[in-house]
C-alpha positions in Angstrom: 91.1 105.5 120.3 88.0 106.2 118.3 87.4 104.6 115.3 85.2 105.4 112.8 83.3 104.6 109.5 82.7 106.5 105.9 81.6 105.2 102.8 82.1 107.3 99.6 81.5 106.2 95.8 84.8 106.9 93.3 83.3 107.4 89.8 86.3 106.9 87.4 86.4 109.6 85.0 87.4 107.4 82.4 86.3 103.4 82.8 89.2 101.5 83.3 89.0 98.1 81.0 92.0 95.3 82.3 92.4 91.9 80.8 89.8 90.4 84.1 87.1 93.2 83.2 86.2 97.0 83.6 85.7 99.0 86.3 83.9 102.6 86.3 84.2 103.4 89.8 82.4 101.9 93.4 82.1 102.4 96.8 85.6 102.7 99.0 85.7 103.0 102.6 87.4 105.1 104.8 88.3 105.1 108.2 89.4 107.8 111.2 91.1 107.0 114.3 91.0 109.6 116.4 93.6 109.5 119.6 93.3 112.9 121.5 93.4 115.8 119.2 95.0 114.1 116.4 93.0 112.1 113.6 94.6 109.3 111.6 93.1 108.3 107.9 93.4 105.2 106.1 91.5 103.9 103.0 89.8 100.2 101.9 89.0 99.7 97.9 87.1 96.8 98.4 88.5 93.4 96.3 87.2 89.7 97.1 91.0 88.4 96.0 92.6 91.1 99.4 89.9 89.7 101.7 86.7 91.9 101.6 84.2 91.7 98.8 82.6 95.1 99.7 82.6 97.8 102.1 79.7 96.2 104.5 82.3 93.1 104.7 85.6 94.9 105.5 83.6 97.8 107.9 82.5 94.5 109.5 85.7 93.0 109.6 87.0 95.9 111.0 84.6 97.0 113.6 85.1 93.5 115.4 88.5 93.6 115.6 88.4 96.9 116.9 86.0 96.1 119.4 89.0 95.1 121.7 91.3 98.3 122.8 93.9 99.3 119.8 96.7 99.1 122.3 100.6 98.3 121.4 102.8 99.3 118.5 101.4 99.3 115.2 103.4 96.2 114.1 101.3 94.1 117.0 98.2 95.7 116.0 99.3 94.6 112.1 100.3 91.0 113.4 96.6 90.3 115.6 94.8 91.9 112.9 96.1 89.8 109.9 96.7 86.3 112.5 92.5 87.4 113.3 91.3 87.3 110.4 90.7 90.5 108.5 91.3 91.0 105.0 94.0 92.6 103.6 92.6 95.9 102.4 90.5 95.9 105.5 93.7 95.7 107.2 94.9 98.3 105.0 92.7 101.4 105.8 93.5 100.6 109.8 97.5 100.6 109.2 97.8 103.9 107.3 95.2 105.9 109.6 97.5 104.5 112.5 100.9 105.4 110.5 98.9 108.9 109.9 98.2 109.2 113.7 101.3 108.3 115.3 103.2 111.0 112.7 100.6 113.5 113.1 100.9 113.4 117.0 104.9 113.6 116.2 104.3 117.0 114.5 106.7 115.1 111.2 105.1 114.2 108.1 104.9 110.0 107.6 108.4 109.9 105.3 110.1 111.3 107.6 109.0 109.5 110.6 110.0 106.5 108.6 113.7 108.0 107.8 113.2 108.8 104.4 113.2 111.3 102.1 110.0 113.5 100.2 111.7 111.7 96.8 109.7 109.9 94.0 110.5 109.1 90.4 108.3 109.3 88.2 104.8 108.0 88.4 102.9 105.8 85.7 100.1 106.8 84.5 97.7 103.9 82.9 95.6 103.5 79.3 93.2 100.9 79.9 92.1 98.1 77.2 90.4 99.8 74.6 89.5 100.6 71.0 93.0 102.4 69.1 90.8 105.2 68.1 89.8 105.5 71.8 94.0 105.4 73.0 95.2 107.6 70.4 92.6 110.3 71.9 93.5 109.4 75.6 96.5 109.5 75.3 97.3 113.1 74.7 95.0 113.7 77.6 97.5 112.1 79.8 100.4 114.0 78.6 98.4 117.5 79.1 98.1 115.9 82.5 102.0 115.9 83.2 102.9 111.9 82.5 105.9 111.2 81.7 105.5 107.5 81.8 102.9 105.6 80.8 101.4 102.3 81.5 99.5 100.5 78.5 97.2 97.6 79.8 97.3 94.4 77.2 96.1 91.4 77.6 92.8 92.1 75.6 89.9 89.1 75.4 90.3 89.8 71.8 93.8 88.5 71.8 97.4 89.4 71.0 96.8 91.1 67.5 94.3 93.3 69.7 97.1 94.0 72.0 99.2 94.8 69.3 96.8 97.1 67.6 96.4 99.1 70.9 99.8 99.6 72.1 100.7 100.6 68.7 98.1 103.2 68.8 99.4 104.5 72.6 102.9 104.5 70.5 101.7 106.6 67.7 99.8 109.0 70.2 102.9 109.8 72.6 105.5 110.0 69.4 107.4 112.8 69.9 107.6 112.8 73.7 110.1 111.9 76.0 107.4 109.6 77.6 108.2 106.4 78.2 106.0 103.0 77.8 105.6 100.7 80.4 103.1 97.6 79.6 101.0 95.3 82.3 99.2 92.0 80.8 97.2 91.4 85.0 97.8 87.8 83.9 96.3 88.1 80.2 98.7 85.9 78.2 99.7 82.3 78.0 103.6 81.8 78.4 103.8 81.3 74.2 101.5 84.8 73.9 104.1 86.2 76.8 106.7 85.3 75.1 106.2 86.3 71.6 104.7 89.8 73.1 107.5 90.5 75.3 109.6 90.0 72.0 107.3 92.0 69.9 107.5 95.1 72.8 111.1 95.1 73.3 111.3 96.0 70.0 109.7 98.7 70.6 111.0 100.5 73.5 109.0 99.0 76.5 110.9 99.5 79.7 109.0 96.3 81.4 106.4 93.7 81.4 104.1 93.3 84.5 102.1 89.8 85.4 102.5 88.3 81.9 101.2 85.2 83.6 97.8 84.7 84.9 98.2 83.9 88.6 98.4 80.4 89.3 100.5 79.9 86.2 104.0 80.6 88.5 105.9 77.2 87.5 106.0 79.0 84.2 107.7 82.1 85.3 111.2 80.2 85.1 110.4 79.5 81.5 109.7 83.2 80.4 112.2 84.6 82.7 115.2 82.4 81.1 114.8 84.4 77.0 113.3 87.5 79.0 113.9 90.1 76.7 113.0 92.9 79.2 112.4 92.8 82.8 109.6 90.9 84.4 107.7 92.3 87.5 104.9 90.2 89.4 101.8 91.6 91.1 98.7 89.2 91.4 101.5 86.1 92.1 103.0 87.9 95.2 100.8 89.9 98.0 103.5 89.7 101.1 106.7 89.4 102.0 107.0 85.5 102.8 106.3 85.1 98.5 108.6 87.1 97.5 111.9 84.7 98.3 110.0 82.2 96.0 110.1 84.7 92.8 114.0 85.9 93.5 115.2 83.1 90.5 112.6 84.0 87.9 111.8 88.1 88.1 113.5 91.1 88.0 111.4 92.5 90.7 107.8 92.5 92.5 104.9 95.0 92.7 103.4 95.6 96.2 100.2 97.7 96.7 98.8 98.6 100.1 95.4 96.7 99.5 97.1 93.5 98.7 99.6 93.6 101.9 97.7 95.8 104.2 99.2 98.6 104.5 102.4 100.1 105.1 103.8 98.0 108.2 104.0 95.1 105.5 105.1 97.0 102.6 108.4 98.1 104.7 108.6 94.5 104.8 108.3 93.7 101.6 110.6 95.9 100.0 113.0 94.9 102.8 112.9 91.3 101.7 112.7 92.0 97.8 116.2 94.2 98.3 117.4 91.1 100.3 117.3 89.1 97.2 118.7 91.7 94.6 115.2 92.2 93.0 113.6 95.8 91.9 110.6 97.0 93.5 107.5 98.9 92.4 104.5 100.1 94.5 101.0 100.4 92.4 96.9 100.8 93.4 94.2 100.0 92.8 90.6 102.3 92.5 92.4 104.2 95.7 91.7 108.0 96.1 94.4 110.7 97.5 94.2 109.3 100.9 95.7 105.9 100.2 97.8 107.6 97.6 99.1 109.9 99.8 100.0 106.3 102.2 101.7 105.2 99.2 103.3 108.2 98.2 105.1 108.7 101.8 106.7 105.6 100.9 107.8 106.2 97.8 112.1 106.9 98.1 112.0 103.2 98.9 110.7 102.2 94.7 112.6 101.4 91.3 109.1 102.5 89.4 105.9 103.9 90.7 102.3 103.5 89.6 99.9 105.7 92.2 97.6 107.3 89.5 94.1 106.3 90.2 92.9 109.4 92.2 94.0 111.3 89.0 91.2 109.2 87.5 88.6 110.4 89.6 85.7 112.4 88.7 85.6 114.0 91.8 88.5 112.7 94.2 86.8 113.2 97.5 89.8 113.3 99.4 92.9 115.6 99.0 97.0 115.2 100.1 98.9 113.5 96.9 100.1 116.1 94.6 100.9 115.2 91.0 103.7 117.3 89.8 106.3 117.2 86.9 105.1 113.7 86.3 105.9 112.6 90.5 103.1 112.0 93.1 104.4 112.6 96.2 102.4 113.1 99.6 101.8 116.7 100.9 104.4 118.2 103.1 102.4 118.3 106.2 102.1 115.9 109.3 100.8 112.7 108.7 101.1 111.1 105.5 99.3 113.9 103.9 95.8 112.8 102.8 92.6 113.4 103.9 88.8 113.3 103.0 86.7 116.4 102.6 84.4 117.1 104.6 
């Protein structure tokens, strides 16, 4: 196999602003592996928290452990990889190009090599921490765009009054629309702020609550979980399979994403184990552009709710292969999970 390296910058087209900072965009890598005359693509958005800080540190990563032959089923590959030492969304740009190969060279697109079906519900798509004035013009934006579910970041610096300012703002803005509001605090609350907020939203039509709890702050799930007015989803606390039997007595479900796990071989686990212990499951991104979307997206008949938005966010996406239609991403109906970067 041939492997090789290419670094693009995302701009975001709008900065996105979570409870831990904002982000306007950065460098992502890509890699190829090329096997005959059939390419594979897979996708790294660097995070120091998934085990590569940058692109220079997961390219390096990568290109050691490739050094050796890429011999032996994908799960073995997975298994010396992650045992070896690279980081997880490192890890992840190798998995999906191999997933993308091996279906490519089996003439069947991804889901279908994995025995499911080119089925999604509908797709989140996210209002960042800002300004009301600045959500109740964003908003509509996002409707034009074709959500039908959208998720309001809280957990402002500011505080929960803040948080309550905004959301009400993103409430006022889609009035009148079947769209439904979905909220994610990315750890920005203390349990008595979680609780009172989770109060405060349910009374207003949220459908969930994602990471209400900073991570590290776990022992206090039980707490929160016991008056839970609405469900409760974890995404910083759990990153693979052998955490998620720890949550099963204080969530209603977990939220994988390809950079945290690294990849698709240990998302199938993941949703595997979470069904094993009667909680829902969700599958999000991070600053990703269609060709880890597209990964994501081949997966997605296996997911309660769906959040693979960010390469609608991009000002240009450089890569093509995960439609967005009638409020679903789902991957392209081709060989191989579907995306790939332009030339």
């Amino acid at each position: 196999m041939k492997v090789e390296f290419h670094t693009r910058y995302l701009k975001k087209r709008f900065p996105l602003r979570i409870s831990r900072g904002v982000y306007e965009g950065g460098d992502n890598l890509f890699v190829s592996v090329t096997e005959g005359a059939h390419s594979g693509w897979g996708e790294m958005a660097p995070s120091a928290a998934e085990g590569a800080a940058t692109v220079a540190e997961g390219q390096a990563q990568l290109e050691a452990f490739c050094a050796g032959r890429l011999e032996g089923a994908i799960h073995d590959i997975w298994a010396r990889a992650h045992t070896g030492g690279v980081g997880a969304c490192a890890l992840a740009a190798l998995d999906m190009a191999l997933w993308d190969l091996r279906a490519k060279q089996a003439g069947m697109p991804l889901y279908r090599l994995l025995g499911l079906a080119r089925r999604g519900v509908v797709s989140s798509l996210t209002v960042g921490i800002n300004p009301p004035e600045v959500v109740r013009a964003r908003v509509p934006l996002l409707l034009a765009q074709g959500a039908r579910a959208l998720k309001i970041k809280l957990g402002s610096v500011d505080g929960i009054e803040a948080d309550k300012a905004m959301f009400a703002a993103a409430l006022e803005a889609a009035a009148g629309t079947d769209a439904v509001l979905r909220v994610d605090a990315n750890g920005g609350w203390s349990l008595a702020e979680a609780q009172h907020m989770m109060r405060w939203l349910a009374e207003r039509g949220v459908e969930y609550v994602e990471q209400p709890l900073a991570e590290g702050a776990e022992d206090q799930l039980p707490e929160l979980f016991k008056t839970r007015p609405l469900p409760v989803f974890v995404d910083e606390s759990c990153r693979f399979s052998r955490d998620v039997p720890g949550f099963a007595h204080c969530v209603d479900g977990v939220n994988l994403k390809l950079m945290k796990c690294g990849g698709i071989t240990e998302a199938l686990r993941i949703v595997a184990t979470a069904r094993a212990h009667g909680l829902k499951t969700m599958i999000g991104c991070m600053g990703e552009s269609s060709v880890s979307i597209a990964a994501g997206a081949s997966l997605s008949a296996l997911f309660d709710y769906i959040d693979l938005d960010s390469h609608l966010n991009l000002d240009p996406d450089p890569a093509r292969g995960a439609p967005f239609a009638d409020g679903v991403t789902l991957p392209a109906d081709r060989p191989g999970h579907g995306g790939n970067l332009d030339a």
